[in-house]
N, C-alpha and C positions, 0 to 999 in steps of 0.2 A: 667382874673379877678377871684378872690377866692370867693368860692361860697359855704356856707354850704345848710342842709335838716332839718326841723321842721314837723314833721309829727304834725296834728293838727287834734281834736276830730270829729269838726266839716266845712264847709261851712262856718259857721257863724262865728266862732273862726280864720280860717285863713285868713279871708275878712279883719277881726277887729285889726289883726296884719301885714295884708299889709298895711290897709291905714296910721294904728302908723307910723308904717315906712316912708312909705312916706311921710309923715308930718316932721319927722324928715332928709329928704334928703338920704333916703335908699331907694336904691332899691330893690323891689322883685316881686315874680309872684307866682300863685296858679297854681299847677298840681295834676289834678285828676288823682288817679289811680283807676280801676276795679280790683279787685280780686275774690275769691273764696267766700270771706265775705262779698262781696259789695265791697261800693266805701271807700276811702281815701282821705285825701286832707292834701299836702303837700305843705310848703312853704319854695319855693329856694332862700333864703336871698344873694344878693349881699354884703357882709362885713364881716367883723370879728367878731367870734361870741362871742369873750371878749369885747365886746361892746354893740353887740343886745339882747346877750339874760341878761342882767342885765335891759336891759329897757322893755323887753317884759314880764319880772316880775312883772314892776311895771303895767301892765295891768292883770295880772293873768294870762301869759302865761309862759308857762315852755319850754327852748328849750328841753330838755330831753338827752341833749351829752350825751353817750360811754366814760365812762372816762379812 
């Protein structure tokens, strides 16, 4: 299954963009990473990201692609 990464500000940001998701029948999950800076929190979106990240806009999330 094709899976992109949304690196997200916060906890509370990538909480608020799983549950969008899920609401809409996407699946995803929150991975915390520890670094040198503290933590991160990233979300591994199940889908296409010409698809999620258009509606994760309309909540004020930016997926942030490499273009």
């Amino acid at each position: 299954m094709n899976f992109f990464l949304i690196n997200t500000r916060s906890m509370t940001q990538a909480e608020k963009a799983r549950l969008y998701l899920a609401r809409n029948g996407i699946k995803s999950v929150i991975i915390r990473t520890t670094g040198r800076n503290g933590c991160t929190f990233t979300l591994k979106v199940f889908g296409d990201a010409g698809t999620v990240c258009p509606m994760l806009s309309r909540i004020g999330i930016s997926c942030d692609l490499p273009r």
